[in-house]
C-alpha positions as CSV (number, residue, x, y, z in Angstrom):
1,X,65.0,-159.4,-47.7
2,X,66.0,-156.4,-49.6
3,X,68.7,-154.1,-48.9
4,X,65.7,-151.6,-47.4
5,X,65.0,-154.5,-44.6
6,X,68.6,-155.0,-43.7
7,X,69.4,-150.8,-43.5
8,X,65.9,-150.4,-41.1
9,X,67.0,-153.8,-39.4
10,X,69.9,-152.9,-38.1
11,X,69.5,-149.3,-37.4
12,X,66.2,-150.2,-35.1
13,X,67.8,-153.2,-33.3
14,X,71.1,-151.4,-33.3
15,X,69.1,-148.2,-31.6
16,X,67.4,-150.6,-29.3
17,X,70.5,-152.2,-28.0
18,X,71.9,-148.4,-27.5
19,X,69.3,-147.6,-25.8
20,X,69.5,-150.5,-23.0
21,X,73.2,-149.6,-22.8
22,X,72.4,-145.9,-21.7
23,X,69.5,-146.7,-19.5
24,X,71.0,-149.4,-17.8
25,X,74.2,-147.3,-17.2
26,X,71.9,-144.8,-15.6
27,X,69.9,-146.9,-13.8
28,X,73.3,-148.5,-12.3
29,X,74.1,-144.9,-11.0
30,X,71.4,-144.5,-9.4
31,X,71.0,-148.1,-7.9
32,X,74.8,-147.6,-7.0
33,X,74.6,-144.5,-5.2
34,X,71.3,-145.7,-3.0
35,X,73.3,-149.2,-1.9
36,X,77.0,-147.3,-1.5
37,X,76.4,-147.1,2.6
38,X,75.1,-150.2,3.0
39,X,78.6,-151.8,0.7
40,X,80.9,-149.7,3.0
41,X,79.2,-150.8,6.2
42,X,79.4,-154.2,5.3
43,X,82.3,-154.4,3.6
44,X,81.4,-155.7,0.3
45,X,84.2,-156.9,-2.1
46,X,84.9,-155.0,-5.3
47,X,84.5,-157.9,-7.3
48,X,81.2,-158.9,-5.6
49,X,79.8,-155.4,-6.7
50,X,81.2,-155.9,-10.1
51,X,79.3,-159.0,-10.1
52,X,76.0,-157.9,-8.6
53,X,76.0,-155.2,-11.2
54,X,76.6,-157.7,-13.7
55,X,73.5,-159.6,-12.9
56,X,72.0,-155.9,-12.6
57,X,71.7,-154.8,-15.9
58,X,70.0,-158.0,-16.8
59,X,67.4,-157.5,-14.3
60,X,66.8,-153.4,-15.0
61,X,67.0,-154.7,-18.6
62,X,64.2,-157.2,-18.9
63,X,61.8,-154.9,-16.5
64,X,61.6,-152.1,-18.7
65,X,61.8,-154.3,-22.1
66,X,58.4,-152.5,-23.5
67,X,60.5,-148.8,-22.9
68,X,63.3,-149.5,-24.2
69,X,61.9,-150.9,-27.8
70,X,59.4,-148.1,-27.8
71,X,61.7,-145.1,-27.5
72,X,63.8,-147.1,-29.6
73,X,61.1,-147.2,-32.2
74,X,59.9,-143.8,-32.0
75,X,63.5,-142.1,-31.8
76,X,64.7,-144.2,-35.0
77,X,61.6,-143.7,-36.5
78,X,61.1,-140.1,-36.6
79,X,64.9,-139.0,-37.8
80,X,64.0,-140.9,-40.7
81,X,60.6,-138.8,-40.9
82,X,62.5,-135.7,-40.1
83,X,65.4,-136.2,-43.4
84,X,62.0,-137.2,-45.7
85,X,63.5,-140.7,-46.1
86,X,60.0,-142.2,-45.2
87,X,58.6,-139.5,-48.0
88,X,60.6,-140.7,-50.7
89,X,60.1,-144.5,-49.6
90,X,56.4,-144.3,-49.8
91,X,56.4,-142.1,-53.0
92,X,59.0,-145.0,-54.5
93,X,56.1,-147.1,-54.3
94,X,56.6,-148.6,-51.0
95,X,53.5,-149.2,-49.3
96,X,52.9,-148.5,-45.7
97,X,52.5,-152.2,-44.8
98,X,55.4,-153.4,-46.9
99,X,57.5,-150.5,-44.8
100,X,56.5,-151.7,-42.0
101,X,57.5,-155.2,-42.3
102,X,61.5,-154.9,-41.2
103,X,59.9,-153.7,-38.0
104,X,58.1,-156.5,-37.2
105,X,61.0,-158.9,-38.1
106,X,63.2,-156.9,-35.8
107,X,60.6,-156.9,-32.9
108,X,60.0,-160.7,-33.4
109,X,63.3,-161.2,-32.9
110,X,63.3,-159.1,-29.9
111,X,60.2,-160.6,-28.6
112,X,61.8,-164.2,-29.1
113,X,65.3,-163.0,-26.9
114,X,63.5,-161.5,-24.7
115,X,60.8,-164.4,-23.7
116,X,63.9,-166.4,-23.6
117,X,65.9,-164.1,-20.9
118,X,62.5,-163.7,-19.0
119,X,62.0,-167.2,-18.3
120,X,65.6,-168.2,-18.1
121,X,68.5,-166.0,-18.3
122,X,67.0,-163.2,-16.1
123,X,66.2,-165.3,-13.2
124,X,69.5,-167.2,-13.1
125,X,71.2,-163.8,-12.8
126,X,68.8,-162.7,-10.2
127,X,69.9,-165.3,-7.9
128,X,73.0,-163.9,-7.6
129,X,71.7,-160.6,-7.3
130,X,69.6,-161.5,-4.7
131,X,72.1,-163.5,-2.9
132,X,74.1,-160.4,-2.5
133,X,71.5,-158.4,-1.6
134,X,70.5,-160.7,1.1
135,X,74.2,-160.6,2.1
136,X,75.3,-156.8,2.0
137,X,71.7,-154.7,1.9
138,X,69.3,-156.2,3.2
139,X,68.9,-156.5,7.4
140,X,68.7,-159.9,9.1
141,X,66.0,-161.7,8.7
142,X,63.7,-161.4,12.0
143,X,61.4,-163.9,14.0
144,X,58.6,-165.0,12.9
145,X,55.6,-166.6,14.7
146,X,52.9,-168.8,14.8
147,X,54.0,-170.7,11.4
148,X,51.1,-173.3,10.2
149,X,52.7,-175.4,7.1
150,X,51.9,-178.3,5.4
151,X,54.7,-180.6,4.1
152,X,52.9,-183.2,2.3
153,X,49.3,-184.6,2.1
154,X,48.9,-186.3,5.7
155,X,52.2,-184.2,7.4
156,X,51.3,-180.8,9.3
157,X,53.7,-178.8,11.0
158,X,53.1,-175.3,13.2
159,X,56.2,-173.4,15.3
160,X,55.3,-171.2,17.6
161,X,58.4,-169.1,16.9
162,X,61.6,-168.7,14.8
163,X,64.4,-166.9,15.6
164,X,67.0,-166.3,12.5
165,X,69.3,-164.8,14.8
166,X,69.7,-168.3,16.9
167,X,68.4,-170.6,14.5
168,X,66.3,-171.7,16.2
169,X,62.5,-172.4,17.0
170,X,60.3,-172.9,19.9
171,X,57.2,-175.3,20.3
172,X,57.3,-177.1,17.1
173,X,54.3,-179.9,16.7
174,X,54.2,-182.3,13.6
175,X,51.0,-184.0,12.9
176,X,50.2,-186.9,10.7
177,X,46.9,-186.7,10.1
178,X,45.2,-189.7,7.8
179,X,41.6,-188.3,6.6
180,X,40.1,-187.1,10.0
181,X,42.2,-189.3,12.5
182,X,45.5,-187.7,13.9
183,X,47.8,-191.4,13.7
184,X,50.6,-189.4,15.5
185,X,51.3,-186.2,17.0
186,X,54.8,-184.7,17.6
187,X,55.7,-182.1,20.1
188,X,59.4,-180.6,20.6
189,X,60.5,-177.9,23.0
190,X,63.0,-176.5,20.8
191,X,64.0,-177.1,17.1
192,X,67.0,-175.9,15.1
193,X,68.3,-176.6,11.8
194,X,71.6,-178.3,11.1
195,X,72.7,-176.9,7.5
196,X,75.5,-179.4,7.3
197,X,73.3,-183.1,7.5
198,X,70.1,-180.7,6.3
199,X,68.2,-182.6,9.1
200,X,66.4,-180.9,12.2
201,X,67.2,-181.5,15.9
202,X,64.5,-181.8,18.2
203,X,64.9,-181.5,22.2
204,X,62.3,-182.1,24.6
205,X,60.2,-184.3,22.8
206,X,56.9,-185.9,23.0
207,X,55.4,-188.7,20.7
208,X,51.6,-189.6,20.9
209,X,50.6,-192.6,18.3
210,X,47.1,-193.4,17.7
211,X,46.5,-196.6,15.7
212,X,42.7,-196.4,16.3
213,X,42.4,-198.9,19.0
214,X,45.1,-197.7,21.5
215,X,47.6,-194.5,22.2
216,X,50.9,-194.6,23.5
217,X,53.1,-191.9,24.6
218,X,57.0,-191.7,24.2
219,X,59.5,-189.2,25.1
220,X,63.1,-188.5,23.8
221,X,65.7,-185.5,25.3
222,X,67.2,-185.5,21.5
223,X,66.3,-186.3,18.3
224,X,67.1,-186.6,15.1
225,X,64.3,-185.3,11.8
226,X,64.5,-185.2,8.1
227,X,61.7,-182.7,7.5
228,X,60.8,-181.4,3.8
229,X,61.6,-177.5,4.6
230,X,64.3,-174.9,5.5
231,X,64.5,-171.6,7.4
232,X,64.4,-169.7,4.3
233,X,60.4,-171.6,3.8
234,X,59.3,-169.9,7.1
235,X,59.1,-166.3,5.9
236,X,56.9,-166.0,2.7
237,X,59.0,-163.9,0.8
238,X,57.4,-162.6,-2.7
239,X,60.8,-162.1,-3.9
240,X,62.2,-165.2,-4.3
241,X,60.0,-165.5,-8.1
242,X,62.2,-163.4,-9.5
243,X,65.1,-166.0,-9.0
244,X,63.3,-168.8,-10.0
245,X,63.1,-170.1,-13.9
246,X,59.9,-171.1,-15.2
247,X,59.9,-174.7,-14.4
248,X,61.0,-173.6,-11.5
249,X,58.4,-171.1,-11.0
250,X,56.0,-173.7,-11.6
251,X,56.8,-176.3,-9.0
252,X,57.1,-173.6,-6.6
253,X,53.7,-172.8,-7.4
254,X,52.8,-175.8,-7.0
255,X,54.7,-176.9,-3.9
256,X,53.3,-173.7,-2.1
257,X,49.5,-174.5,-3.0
258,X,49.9,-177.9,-1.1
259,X,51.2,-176.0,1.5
260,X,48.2,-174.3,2.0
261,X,49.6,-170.6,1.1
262,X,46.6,-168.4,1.3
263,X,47.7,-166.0,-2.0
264,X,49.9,-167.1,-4.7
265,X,48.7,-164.2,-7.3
266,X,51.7,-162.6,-6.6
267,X,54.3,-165.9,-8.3
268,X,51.1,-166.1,-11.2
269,X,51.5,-162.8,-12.6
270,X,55.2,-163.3,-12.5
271,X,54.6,-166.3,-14.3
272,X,52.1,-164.9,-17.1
273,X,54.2,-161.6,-17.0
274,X,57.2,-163.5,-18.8
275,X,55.2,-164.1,-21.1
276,X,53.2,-161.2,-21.9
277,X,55.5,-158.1,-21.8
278,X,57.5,-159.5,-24.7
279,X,54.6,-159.1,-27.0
280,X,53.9,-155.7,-25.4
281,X,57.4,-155.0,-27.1
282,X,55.8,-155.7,-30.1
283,X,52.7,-154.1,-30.3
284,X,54.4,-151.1,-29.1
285,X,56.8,-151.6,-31.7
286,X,53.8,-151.2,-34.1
287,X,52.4,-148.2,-32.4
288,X,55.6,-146.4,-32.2
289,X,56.0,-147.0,-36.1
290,X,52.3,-145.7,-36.9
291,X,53.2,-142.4,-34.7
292,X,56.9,-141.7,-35.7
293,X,56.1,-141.7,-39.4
294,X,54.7,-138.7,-40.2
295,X,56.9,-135.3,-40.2
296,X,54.8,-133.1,-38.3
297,X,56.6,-129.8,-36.4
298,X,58.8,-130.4,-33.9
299,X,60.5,-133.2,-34.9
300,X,62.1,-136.0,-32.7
301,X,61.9,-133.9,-29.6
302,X,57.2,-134.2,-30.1
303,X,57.6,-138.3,-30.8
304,X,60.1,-138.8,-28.2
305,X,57.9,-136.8,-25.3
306,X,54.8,-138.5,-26.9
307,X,56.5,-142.2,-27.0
308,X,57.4,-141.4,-23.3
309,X,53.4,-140.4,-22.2
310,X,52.5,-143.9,-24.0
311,X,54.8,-145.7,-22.3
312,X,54.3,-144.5,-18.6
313,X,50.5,-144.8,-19.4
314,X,51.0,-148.7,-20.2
315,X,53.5,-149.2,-17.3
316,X,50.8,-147.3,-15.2
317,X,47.8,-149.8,-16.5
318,X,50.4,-152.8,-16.0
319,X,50.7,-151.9,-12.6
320,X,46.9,-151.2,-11.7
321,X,46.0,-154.8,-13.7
322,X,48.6,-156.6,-11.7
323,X,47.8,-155.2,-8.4
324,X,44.4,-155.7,-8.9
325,X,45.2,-159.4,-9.4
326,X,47.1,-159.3,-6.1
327,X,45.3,-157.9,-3.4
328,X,41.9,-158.5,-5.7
329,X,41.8,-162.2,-6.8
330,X,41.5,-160.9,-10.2
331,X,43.2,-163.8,-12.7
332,X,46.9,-163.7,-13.0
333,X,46.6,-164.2,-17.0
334,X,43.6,-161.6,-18.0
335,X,45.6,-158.9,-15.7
336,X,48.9,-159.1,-17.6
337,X,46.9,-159.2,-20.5
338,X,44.7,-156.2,-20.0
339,X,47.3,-153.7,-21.0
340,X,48.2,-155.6,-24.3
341,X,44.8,-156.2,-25.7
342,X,43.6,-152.3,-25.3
343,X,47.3,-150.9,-26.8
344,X,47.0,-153.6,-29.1
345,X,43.5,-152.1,-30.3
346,X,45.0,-148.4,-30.1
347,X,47.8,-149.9,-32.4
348,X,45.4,-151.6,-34.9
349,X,43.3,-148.1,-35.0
350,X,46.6,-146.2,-35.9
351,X,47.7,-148.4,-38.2
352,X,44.3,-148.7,-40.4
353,X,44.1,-144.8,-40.0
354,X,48.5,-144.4,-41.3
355,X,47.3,-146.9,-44.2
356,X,44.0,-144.7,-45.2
């Protein structure tokens, strides 16, 4: 590491980390001025904003990770293109590639804190940010209706309805069901959730047991059921992924499949997506290099708009790969990879050209 590595070093991580600062100001305006009805209506404490905005900027952070590092890239980039400083590296005897290598250690060590804040950090934070969304924004959760759900390999539940208002739900059947012969079947009138035991209470309730030979039939005005699920588990929401940490992530995934969830593209791109947009960082971190070198007329002001085009044009093909994964069936790992692979060609192409 020469003194050349440490000065480009900490001017391109020091421009990055500027960059997130005014961005995530920005975007905590604007996020700010949408929600400010909905704190005044609901009375929201100051230091419950504070906090929400806390876990925020980690959130608005992380999501446009590829942005940030590119402009951060291209803007450093080119004010050393614009003073010549690039001119008089090269004619020093600096080659291209050996310029270029204090980028790549600074976005590897970007890429490596951000694939740790994407599968950790960021969605600790976005618990409580979605906590106090769920709290202060967001409208009561409705009813929901004809629920089918399967708890565990042989354990099959359905609700007719569920009222979050009332908590509480309406022709609720439980069926153990061993191969292809139902060994019992439970019916209840009425079910609601006690959040303090974390146990269900069942009213007007009928019991039919098969043991192959015989049935019987019980009834029971009240009882008492430890079921596997919540409220919250009623009403798929696609949200919930961004609280969850990998492992987490993971068992979800897994817990969901069991229970028969028709689409769960939507949890596997966020699962490959941790992954994959920290790398985007660095090929665009490449690109960015191979663009903002050369002094051509107009300076900063041309790279920046052109760094800008490149980036909405890979958040745009992000987008269309992922939703395409979504409502599609196309796989969860090849559309978060799409974008990388063809801006990591573009970036190959402009570097061979910049070292010609």
């Amino acid at each position: 590491m020469k003194k050349l590595d440490w000065y480009i070093i900490k001017k391109f991580v020091g421009t990055f980390f500027f960059a997130i600062l005014i961005l995530a100001v920005i975007a905590c305006v604007i996020d700010y001025s949408e929600k400010v009805d909905d704190f005044v209506a609901k009375k929201a404490p100051l230091p419950e904003i504070l906090n929400y905005f806390k876990n925020f900027i980690p959130h608005i952070s992380a999501l446009l990770f590829p942005l940030f590092i590119f402009i951060a890239t291209i803007f450093f980039t080119s004010k050393l293109a614009y003073k010549s400083e690039i001119i008089a590296m090269l004619a020093g005897g600096i080659s291209f590639q050996r310029f270029m290598r204090p980028y790549l250690i600074g976005g590897g060590f970007l890429c490596l804190l951000s694939l740790l804040a994407n599968h950790w950090i960021v969605p600790n934070a976005n618990k409580q940010r979605l906590a106090f969304e769920d709290k202060y924004v967001h409208n009561a959760k409705i009813a929901s209706g004809n629920i089918h759900m399967r708890l565990s390999k042989n354990l099959f539940i359905y609700l007719q309805s569920y009222d979050f208002a009332t908590n509480a739900g309406y022709r609720f059947t439980a069926e153990d069901i061993d191969g292809i012969r139902l060994r019992q079947k439970l019916s209840a009138d009425r079910i609601s959730y006690d959040t303090i035991k974390k146990t269900w209470l069942l009213t007007g309730i009928t019991i039919r047991d098969n043991d192959s030979t015989h049935e019987t039939l019980r009834f029971a005005d009240r009882m008492e059921m430890k079921y596997p699920f919540e409220p919250k588990d009623l009403v798929e929401d696609e949200n919930v992924k961004e609280s969850l940490t990998t492992p987490e992530l993971n068992r979800y995934i897994i817990q969901e499949r069991m229970r028969g969830r028709e689409s769960l593209n939507f949890f596997l791109v966020e699962r490959d997506r941790r992954t994959a947009q920290p790398f985007a960082g660095l090929i665009l971190t490449l690109i960015g290099v191979c663009i903002a070198s050369r002094k051509v007329r107009g300076g900063s002001g041309f790279h920046l708009a052109l760094g800008i085009v490149i980036s909405a044009l890979y958040i745009l093909l992000l987008q269309f790969s992922t939703t395409f994964s979504t409502k599609a069936g196309l796989n969860s790992v090849i559309a978060v990879w799409i974008p990388n692979i063809l801006f990591g060609i573009l970036a190959y192409y402009l570097y061979r050209r910049q070292v010609k």
